[in-house]
MIDOSE-1310 file (N, C-alpha, C; in nm, 2 decimals, decimal comma, always signed):
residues 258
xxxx	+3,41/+2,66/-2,65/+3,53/+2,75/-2,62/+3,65/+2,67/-2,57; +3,64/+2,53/-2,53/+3,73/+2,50/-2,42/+3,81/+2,39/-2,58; +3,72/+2,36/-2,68/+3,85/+2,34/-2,78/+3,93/+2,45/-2,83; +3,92/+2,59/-2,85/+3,96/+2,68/-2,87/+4,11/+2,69/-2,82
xxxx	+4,18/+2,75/-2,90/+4,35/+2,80/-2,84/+4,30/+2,91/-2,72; +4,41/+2,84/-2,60/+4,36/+3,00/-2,50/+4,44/+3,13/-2,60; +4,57/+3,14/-2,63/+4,62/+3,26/-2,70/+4,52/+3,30/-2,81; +4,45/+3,25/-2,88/+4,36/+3,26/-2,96/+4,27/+3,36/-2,92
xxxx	+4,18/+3,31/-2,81/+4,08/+3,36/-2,72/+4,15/+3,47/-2,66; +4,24/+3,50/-2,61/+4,32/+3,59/-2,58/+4,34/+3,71/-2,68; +4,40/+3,70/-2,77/+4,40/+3,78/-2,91/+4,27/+3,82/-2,95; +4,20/+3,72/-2,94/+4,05/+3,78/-2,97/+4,02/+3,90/-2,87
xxxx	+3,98/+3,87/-2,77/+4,02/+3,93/-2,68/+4,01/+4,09/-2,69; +4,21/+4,10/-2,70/+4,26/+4,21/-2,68/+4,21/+4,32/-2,84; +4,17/+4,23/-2,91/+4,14/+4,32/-3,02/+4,00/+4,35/-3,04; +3,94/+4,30/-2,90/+3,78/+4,35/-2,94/+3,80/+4,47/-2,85
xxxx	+3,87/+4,45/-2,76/+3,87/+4,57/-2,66/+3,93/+4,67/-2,66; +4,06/+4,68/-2,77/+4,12/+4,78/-2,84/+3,99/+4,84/-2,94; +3,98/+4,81/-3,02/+3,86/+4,86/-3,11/+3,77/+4,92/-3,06; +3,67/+4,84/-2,95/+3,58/+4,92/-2,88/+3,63/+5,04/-2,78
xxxx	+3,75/+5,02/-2,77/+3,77/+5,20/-2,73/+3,78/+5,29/-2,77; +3,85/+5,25/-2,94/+3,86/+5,38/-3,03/+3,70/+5,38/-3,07; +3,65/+5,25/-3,09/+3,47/+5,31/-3,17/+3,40/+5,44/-3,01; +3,47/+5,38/-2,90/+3,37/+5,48/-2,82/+3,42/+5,63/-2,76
xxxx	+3,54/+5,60/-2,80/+3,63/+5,74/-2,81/+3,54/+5,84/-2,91; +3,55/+5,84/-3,01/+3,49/+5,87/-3,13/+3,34/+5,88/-3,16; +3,31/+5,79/-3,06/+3,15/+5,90/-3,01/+3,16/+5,94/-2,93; +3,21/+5,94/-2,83/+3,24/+6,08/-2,73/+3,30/+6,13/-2,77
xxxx	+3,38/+6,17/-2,85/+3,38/+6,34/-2,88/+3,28/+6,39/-3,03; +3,22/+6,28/-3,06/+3,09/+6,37/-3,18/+3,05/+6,43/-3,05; +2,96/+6,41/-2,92/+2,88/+6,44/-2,86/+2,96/+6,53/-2,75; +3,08/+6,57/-2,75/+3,12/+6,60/-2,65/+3,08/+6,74/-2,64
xxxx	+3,06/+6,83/-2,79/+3,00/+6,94/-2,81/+2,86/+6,97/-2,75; +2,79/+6,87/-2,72/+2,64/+6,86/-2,67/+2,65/+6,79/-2,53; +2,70/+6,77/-2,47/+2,72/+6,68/-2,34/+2,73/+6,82/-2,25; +2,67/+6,80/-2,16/+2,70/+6,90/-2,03/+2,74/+6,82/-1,92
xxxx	+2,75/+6,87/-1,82/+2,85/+6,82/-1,66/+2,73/+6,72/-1,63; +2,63/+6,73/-1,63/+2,53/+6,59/-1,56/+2,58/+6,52/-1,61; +2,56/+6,49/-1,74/+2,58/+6,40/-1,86/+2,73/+6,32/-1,84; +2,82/+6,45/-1,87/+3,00/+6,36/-1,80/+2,97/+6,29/-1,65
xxxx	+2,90/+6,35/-1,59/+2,89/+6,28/-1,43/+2,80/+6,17/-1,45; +2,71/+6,15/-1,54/+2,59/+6,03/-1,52/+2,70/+5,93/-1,59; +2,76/+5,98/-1,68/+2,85/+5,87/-1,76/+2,96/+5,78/-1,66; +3,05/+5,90/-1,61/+3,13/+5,87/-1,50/+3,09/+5,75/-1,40
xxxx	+2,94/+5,78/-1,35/+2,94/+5,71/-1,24/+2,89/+5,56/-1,33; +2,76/+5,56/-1,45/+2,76/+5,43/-1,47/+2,93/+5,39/-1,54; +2,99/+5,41/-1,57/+3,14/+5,34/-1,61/+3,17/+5,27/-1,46; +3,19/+5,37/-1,38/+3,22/+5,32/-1,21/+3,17/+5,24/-1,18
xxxx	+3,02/+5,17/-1,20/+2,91/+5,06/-1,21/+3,00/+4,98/-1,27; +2,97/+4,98/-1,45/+3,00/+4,86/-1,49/+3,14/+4,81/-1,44; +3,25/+4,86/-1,41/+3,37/+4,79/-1,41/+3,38/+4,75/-1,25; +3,33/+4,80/-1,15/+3,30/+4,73/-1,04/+3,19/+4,61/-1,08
xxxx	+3,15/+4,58/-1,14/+3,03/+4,45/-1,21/+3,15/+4,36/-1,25; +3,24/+4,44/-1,32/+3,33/+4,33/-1,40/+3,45/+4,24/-1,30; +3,47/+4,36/-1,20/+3,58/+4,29/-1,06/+3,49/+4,19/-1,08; +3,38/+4,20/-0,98/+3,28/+4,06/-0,93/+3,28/+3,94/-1,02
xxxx	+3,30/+3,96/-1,15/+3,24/+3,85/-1,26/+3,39/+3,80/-1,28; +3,48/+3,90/-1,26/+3,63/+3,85/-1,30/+3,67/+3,75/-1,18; +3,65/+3,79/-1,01/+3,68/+3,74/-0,97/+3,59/+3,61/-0,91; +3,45/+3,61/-0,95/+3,39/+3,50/-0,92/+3,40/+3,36/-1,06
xxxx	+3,46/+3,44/-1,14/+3,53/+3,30/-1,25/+3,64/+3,24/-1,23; +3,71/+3,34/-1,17/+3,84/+3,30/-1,14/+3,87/+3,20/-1,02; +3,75/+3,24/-0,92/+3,77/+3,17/-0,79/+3,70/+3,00/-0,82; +3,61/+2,99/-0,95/+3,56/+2,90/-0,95/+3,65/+2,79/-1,03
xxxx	+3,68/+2,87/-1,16/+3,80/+2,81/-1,19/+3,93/+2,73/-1,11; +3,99/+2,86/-0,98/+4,07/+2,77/-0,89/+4,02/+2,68/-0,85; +3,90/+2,71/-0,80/+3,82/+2,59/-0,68/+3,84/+2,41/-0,75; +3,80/+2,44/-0,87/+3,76/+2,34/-0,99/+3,92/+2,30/-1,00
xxxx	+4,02/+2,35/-1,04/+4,17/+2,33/-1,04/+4,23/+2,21/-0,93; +4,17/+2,28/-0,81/+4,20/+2,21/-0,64/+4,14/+2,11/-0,64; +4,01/+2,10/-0,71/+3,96/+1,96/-0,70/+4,02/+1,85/-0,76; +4,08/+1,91/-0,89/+4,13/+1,76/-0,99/+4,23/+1,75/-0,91
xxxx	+4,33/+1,84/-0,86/+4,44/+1,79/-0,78/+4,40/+1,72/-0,69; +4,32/+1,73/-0,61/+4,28/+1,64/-0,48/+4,22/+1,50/-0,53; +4,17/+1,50/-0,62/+4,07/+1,38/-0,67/+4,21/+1,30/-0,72; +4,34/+1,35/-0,79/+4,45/+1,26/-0,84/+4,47/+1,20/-0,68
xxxx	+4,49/+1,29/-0,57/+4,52/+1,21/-0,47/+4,47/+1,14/-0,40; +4,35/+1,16/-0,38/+4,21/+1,01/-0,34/+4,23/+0,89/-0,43; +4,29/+0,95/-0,56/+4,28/+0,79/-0,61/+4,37/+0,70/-0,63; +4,54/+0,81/-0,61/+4,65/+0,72/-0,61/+4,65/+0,66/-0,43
xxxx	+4,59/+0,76/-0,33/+4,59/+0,67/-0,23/+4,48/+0,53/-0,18; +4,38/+0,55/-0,31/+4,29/+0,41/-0,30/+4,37/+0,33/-0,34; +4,43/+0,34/-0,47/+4,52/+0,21/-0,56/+4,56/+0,17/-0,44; +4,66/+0,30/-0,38/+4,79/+0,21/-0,27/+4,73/+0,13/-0,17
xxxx	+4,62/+0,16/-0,12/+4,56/+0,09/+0,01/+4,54/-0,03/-0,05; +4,46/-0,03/-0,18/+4,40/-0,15/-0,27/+4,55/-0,23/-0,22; +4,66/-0,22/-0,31/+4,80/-0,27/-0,37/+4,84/-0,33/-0,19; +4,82/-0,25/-0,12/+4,87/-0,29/+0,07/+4,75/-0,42/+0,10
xxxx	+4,66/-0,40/+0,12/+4,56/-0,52/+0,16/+4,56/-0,61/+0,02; +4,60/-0,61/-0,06/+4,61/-0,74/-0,16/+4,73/-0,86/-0,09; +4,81/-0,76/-0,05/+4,91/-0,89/+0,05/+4,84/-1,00/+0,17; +4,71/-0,91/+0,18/+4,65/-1,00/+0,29/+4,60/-1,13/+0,24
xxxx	+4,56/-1,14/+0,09/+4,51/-1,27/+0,04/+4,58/-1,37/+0,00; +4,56/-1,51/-0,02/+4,61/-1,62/+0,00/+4,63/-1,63/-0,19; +4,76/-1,73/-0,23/+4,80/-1,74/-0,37/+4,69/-1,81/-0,40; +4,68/-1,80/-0,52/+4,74/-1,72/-0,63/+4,71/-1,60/-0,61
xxxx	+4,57/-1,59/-0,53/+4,50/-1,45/-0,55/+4,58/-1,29/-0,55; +4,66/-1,35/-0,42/+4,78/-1,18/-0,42/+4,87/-1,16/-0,49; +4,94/-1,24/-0,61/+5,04/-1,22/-0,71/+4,89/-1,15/-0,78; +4,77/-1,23/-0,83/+4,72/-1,17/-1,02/+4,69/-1,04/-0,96
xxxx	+4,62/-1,04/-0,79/+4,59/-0,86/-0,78/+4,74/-0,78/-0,80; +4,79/-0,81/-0,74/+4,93/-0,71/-0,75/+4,95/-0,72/-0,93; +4,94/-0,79/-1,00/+4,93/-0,78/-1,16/+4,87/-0,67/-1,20; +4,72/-0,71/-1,16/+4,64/-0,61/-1,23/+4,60/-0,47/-1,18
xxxx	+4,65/-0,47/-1,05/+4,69/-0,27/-0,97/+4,79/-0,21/-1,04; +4,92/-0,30/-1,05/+4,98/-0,24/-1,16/+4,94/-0,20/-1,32; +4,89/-0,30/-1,39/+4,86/-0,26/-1,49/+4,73/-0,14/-1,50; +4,65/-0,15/-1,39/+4,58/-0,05/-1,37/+4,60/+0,12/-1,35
xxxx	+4,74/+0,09/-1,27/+4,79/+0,20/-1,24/+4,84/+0,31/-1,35; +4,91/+0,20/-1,44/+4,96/+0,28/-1,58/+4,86/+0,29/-1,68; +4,75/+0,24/-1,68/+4,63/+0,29/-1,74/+4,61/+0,45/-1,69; +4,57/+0,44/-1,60/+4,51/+0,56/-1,51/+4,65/+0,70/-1,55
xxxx	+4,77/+0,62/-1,53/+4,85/+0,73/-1,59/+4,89/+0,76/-1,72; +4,90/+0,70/-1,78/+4,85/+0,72/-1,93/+4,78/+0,80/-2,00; +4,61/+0,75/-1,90/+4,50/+0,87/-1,92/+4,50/+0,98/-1,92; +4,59/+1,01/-1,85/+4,61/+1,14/-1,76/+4,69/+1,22/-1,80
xxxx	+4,78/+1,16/-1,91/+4,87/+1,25/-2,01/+4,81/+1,28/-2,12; +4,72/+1,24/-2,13/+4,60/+1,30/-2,28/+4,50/+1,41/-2,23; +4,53/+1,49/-2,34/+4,39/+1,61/-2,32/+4,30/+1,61/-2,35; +4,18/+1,67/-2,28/+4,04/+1,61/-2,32/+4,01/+1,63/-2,47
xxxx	+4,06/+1,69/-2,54/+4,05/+1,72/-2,71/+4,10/+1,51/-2,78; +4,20/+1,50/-2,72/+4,22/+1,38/-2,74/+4,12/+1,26/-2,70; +4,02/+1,26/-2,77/+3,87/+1,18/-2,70/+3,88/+1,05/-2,76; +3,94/+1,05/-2,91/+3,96/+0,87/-2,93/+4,04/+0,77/-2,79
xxxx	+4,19/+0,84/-2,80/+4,25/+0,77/-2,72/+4,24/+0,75/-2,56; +4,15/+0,88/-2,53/+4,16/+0,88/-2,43/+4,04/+0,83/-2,34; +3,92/+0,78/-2,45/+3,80/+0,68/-2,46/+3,89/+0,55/-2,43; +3,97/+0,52/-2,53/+4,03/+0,38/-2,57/+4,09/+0,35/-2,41
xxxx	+4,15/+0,45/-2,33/+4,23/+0,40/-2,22/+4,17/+0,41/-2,07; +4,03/+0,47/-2,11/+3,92/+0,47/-1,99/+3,85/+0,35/-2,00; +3,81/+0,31/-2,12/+3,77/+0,18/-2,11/+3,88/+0,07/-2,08; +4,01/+0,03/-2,12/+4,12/-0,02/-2,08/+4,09/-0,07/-1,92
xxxx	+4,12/+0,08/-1,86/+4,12/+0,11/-1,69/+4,01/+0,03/-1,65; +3,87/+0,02/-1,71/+3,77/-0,03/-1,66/+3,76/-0,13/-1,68; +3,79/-0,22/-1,77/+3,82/-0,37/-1,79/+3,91/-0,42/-1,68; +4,03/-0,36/-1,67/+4,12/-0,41/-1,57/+4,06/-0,37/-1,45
xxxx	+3,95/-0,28/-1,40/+3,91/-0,30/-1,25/+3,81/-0,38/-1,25; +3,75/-0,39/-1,34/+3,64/-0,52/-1,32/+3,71/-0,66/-1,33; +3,82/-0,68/-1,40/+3,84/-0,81/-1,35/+3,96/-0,79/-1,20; +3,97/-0,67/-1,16/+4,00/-0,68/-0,99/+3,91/-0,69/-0,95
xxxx	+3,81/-0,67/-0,93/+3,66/-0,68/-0,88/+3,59/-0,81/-0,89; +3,62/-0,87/-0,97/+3,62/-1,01/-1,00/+3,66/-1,10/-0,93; +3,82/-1,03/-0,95/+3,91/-1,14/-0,80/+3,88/-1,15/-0,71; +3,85/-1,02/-0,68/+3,80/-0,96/-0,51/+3,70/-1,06/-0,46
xxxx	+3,61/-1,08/-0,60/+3,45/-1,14/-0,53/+3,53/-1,27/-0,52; +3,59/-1,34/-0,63/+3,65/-1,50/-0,59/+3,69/-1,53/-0,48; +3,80/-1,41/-0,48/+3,87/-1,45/-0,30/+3,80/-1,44/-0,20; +3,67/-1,34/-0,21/+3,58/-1,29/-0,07/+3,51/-1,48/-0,05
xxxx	+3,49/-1,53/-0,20/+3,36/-1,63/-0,20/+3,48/-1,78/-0,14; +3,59/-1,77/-0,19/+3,69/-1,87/-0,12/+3,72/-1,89/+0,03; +3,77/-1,74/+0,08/+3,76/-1,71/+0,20/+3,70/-1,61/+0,23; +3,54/-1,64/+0,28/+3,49/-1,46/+0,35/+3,57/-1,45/+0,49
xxxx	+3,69/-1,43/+0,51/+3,73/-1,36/+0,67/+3,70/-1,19/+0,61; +3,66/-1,16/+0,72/+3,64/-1,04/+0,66/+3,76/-0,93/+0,70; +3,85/-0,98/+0,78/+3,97/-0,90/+0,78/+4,08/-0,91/+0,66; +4,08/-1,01/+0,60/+4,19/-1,07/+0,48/+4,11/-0,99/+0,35
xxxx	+4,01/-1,09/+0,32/+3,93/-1,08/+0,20/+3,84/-0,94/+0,20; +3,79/-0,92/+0,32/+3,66/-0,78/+0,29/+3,74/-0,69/+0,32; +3,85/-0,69/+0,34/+3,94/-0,56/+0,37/+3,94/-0,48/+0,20; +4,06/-0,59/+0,14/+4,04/-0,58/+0,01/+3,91/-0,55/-0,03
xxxx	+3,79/-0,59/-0,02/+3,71/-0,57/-0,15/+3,68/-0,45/-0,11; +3,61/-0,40/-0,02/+3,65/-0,24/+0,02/+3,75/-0,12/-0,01; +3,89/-0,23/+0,01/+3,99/-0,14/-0,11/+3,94/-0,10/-0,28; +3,91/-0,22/-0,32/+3,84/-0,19/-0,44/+3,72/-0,12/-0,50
xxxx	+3,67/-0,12/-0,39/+3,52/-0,05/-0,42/+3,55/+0,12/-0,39; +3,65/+0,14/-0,28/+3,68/+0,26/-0,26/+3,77/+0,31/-0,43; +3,82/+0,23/-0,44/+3,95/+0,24/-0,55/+3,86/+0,34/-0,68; +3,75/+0,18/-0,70/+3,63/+0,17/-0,84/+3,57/+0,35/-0,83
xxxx	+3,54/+0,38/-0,68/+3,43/+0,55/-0,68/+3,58/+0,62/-0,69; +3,70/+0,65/-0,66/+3,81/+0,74/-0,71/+3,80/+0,73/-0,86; +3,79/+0,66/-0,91/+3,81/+0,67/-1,10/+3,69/+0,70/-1,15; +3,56/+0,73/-1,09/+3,49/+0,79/-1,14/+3,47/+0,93/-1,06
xxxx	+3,54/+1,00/-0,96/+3,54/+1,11/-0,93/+3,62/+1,17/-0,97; +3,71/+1,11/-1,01/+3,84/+1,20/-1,11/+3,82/+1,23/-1,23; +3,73/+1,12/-1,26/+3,70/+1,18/-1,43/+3,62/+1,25/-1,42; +3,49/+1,27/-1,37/+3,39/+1,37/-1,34/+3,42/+1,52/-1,32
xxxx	+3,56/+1,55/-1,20/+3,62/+1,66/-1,19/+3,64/+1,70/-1,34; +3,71/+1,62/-1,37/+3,77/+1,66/-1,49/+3,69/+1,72/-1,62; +3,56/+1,70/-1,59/+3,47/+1,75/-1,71/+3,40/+1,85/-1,65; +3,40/+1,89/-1,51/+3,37/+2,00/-1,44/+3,43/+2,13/-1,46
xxxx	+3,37/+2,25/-1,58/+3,41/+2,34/-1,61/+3,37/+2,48/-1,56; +3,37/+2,56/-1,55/+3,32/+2,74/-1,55/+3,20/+2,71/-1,65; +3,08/+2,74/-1,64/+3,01/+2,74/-1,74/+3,01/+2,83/-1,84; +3,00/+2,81/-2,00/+3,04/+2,89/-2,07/+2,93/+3,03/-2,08
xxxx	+2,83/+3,01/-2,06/+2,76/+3,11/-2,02/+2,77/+3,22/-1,91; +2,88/+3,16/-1,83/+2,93/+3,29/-1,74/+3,09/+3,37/-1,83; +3,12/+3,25/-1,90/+3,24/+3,32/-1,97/+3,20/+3,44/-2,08; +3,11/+3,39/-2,14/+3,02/+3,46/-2,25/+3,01/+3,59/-2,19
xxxx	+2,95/+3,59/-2,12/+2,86/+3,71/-2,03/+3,02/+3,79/-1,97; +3,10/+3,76/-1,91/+3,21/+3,79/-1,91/+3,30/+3,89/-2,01; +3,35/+3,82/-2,09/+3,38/+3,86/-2,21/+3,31/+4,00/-2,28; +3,20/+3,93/-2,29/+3,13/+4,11/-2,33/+3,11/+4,18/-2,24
xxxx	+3,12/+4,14/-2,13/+3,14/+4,31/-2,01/+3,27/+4,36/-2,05; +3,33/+4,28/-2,06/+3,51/+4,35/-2,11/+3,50/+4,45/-2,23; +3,46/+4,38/-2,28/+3,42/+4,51/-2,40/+3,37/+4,58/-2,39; +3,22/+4,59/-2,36/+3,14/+4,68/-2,30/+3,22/+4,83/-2,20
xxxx	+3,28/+4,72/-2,11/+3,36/+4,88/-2,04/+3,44/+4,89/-2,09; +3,51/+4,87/-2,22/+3,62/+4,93/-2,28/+3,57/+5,01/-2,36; +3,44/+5,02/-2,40/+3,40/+5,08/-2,50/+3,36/+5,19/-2,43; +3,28/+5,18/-2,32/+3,23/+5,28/-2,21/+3,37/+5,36/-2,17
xxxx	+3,48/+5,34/-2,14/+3,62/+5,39/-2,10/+3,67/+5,49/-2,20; +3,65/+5,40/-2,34/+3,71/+5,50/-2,45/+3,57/+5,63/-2,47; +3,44/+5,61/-2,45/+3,36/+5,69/-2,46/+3,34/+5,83/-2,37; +3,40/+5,79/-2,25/+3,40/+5,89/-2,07/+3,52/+5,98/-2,16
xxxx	+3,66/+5,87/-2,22/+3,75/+6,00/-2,22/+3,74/+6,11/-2,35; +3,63/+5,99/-2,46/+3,58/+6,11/-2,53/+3,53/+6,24/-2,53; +3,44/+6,20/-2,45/+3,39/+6,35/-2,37/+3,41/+6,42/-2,38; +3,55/+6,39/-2,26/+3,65/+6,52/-2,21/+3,74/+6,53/-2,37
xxxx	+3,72/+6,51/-2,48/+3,78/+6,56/-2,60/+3,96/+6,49/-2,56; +3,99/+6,38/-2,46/+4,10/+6,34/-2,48/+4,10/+6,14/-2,52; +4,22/+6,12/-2,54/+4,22/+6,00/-2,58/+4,27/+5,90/-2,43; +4,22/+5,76/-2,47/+4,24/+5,70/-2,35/+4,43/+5,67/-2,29
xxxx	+4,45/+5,74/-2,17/+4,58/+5,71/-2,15/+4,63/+5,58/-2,14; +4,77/+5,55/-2,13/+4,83/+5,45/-2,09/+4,78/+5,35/-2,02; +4,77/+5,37/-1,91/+4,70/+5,34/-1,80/+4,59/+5,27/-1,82; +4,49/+5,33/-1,92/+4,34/+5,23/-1,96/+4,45/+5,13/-2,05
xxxx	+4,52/+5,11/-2,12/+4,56/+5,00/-2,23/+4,65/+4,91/-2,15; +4,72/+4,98/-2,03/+4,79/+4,89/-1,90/+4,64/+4,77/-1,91; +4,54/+4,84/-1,87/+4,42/+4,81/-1,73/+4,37/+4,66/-1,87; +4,36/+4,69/-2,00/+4,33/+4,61/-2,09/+4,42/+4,51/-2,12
xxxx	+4,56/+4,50/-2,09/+4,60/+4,43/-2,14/+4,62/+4,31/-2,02; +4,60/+4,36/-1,87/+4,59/+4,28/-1,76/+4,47/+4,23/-1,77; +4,37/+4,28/-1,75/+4,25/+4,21/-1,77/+4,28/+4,11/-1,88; +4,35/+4,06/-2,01/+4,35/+3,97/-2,10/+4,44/+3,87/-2,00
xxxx	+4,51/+3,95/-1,93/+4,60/+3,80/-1,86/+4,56/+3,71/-1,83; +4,47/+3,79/-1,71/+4,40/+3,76/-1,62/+4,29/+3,64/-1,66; +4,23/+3,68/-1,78/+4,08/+3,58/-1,88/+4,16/+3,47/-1,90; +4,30/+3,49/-1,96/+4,43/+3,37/-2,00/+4,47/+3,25/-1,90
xxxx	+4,48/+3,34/-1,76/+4,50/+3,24/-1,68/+4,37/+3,22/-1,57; +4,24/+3,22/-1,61/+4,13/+3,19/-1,59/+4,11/+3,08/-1,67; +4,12/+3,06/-1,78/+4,11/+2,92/-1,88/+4,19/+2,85/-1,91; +4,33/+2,88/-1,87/+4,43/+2,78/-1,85/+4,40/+2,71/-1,71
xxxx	+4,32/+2,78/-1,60/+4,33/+2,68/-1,51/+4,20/+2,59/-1,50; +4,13/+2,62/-1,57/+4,00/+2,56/-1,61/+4,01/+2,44/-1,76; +4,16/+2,43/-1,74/+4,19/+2,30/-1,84/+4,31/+2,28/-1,81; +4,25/+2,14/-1,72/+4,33/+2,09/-1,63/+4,46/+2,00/-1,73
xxxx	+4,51/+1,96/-1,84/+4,55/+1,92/-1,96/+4,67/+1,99/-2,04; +4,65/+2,08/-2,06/+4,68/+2,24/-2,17/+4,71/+2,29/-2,08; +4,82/+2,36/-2,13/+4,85/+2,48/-2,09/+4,97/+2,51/-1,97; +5,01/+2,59/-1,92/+5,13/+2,61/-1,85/+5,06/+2,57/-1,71
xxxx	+4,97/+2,57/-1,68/+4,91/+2,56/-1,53/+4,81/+2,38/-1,52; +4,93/+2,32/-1,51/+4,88/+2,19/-1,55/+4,88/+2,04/-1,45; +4,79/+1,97/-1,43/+4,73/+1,88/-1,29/+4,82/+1,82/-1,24; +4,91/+1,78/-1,12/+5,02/+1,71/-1,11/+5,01/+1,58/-1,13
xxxx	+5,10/+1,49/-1,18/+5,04/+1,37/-1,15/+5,16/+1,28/-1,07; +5,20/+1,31/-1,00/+5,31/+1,31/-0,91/+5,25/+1,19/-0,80; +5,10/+1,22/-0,74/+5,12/+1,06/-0,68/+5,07/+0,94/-0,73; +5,03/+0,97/-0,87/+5,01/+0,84/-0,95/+5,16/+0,76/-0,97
xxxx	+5,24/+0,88/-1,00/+5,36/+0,83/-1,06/+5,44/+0,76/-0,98; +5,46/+0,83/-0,81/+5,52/+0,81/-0,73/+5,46/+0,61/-0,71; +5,30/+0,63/-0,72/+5,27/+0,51/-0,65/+5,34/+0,40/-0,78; +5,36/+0,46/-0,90/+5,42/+0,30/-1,01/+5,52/+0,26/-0,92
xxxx	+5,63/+0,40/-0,92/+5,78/+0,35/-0,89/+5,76/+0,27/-0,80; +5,70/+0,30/-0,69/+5,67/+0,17/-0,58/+5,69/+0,04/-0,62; +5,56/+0,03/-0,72/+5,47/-0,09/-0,75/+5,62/-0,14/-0,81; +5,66/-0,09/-0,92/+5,77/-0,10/-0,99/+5,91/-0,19/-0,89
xx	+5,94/-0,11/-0,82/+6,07/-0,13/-0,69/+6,03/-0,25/-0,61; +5,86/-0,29/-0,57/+5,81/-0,42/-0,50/+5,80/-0,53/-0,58
């Protein structure tokens, strides 16, 4: 689902839920001739069921979705403030070693931002620039060990390697978020409750021998929003609701201006 167009899924969507009102309109009123008042009231109250079912499902996708949202944002910011700590304690080591680090935080940096402008659909290039990032931290990590093994003080040299090691677990927490989705088995199961009570909606007002008002096709066309911007924010990449990358960027200009 998550290569899928959201407007796509969306359209799909709204035209399963249109249809299943008129299909259940149209059996409620074959039966409305045979229906007595239990019957409109048993129907009544499970409708009242299912779409109280559908709040819960709507808004426990939606909350997980945000939650999931809040994390990539926070995970960009654990890792542009590891680089910087990295990029600050690299001044503590003796030449050559503090020019090649300051080299390769930078070049590392524009890796990581790079990455981060490709959407997960883009899996060639965005393989090609995760492995990049990870070449260039292992030969930081390299340095780090050279300089620790030249000088172990451990305020100069272990400060840094620390920086780095904190640096190394941000770029694998960030990418991890990032593959952390809504599982599609709650979306699945979602989706066809939406129909389900649309079909149950168009069937209550067949009953009563009338057609669904305004108001139900209002109620359907917000629920589509709502699925819309449930998986727009559950693709952190795409779409109008998209990851900031503001302190990666902020930390180049730095690196850039030093």
């Amino acid at each position: 689902m998550y290569s899928e167009s959201i407007v796509l899924i969306g359209a799909s969507l709204l035209g399963a839920m249109v249809v299943s009102i008129e299909v259940g309109t149209r059996m409620g009123k074959r039966r409305a001739e045979r229906a007595n008042d239990a019957a409109r009231t048993q129907t009544g109250a499970i409708q009242g069921s299912i779409l109280g079912m559908l709040a819960l499902l709507l808004g426990f996708t939606f909350s997980m979705a945000l939650g999931r949202n809040d994390a990539r944002a926070a995970a960009i910011v654990d890792e542009a403030n590891a680089i910087g700590t990295a990029q600050l304690r690299a001044d503590l080591l003796a030449e050559p070693y503090a020019g090649q680090a300051r080299q390769l935080l930078q070049a590392y940096t524009q890796a990581r931002i790079r990455a981060g402008e490709l959407t997960l659909k883009q899996e060639t290039k965005r393989g090609n620039l995760l492995d990049e990032a990870s070449q260039v931290g292992a030969e930081i990590w390299a340095l780090a060990v050279a300089a620790g093994q030249e000088d172990p003080n451990p305020v100069r040299s272990g400060l840094f390697i620390q920086a780095v090691n904190e640096m190394l677990d941000s770029f694998a927490s960030r990418d991890a978020a990032l593959d952390r989705h809504v599982p599609e088995p709650a979306l699945f199961l979602l989706l066809i409750t939406f129909v389900v009570a649309a079909g149950l909606l168009g069937y209550t007002s067949g009953l009563d021998r009338n057609r669904p008002t305004f108001a139900a096709y209002a109620m359907v066309g917000l629920i589509v929003l709502l699925v819309m911007l449930t998986l727009d924010l559950d693709r952190p990449r795409r779409g109008l609701v998209q990851v900031d990358q503001a302190p990666l960027q902020a930390l180049q200009t730095r690196e850039q201006r030093g």
